[in-house]
C-alpha positions in Angstrom: 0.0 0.0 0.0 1.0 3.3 -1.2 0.0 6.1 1.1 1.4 9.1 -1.9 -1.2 10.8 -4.1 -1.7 10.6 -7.5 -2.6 12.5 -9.3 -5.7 12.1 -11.8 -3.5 14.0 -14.8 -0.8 11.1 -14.2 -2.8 8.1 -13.9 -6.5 6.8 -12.7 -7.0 3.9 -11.4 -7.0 0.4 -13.0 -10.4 -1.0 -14.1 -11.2 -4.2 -14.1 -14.4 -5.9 -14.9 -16.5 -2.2 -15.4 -15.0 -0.7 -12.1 -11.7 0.4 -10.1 -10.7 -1.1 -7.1 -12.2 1.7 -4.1 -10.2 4.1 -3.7 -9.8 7.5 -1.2 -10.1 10.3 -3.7 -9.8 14.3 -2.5 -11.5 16.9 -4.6 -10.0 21.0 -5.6 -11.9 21.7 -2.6 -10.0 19.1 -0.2 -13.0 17.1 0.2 -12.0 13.2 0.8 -14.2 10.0 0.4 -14.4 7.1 -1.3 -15.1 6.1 -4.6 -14.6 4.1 -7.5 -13.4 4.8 -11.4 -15.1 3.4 -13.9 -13.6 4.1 -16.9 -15.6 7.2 -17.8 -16.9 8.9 -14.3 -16.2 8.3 -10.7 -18.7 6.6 -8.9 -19.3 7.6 -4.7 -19.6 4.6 -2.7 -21.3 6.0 -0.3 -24.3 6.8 -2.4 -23.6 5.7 -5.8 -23.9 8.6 -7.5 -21.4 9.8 -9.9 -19.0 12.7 -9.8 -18.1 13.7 -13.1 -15.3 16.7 -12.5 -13.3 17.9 -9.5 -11.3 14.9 -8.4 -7.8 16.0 -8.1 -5.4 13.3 -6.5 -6.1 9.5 -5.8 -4.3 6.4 -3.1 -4.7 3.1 -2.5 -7.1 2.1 1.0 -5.0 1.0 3.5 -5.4 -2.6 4.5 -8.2 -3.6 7.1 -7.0 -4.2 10.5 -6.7 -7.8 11.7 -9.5 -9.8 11.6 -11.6 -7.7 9.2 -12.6 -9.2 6.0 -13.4 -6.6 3.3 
C-alpha cells in the first residue's frame, strides 16, 4: 500500500471488470471520500452517484485491521 497521491493528470485507477478497485479520492476543494473509477466517471460509494469533475489526487485504501474481511 501506497500512502502518496496521484494525481488524476498522471494516472486513474485500474479498471477491471466495469470498475476500479475503491479508492480514497480528495477533490479542488480538499473534500476526501471514497469512490470508485469506472472508466468514464467516478462513482461515490457512499451513495452511488457519480461525480463527473473535480477529483484532483487518488491512493490506495490501507489494509483492514486484523481480523476484518473486506
Amino acid at each position: 500500500m501506497s500512502d502518496e497521491w496521484i494525481s488524476v493528470k498522471d494516472r486513474l485507477p485500474e479498471v477491471n471488470e466495469g470498475k476500479s478497485d475503491v479508492v480514497l479520492v480528495v477533490t479542488e476543494d480538499w473534500f476526501m471520500f471514497c469512490a470508485y473509477w469506472n472508466g468514464d466517471f467516478w462513482i461515490i460509494t457512499a451513495n452511488g452517484s457519480y461525480m463527473p469533475d473535480g477529483i484532483t489526487h487518488w491512493q490506495l485504501l490501507p489494509a483492514p485491521p486484523p481480523g476484518v474481511t473486506q
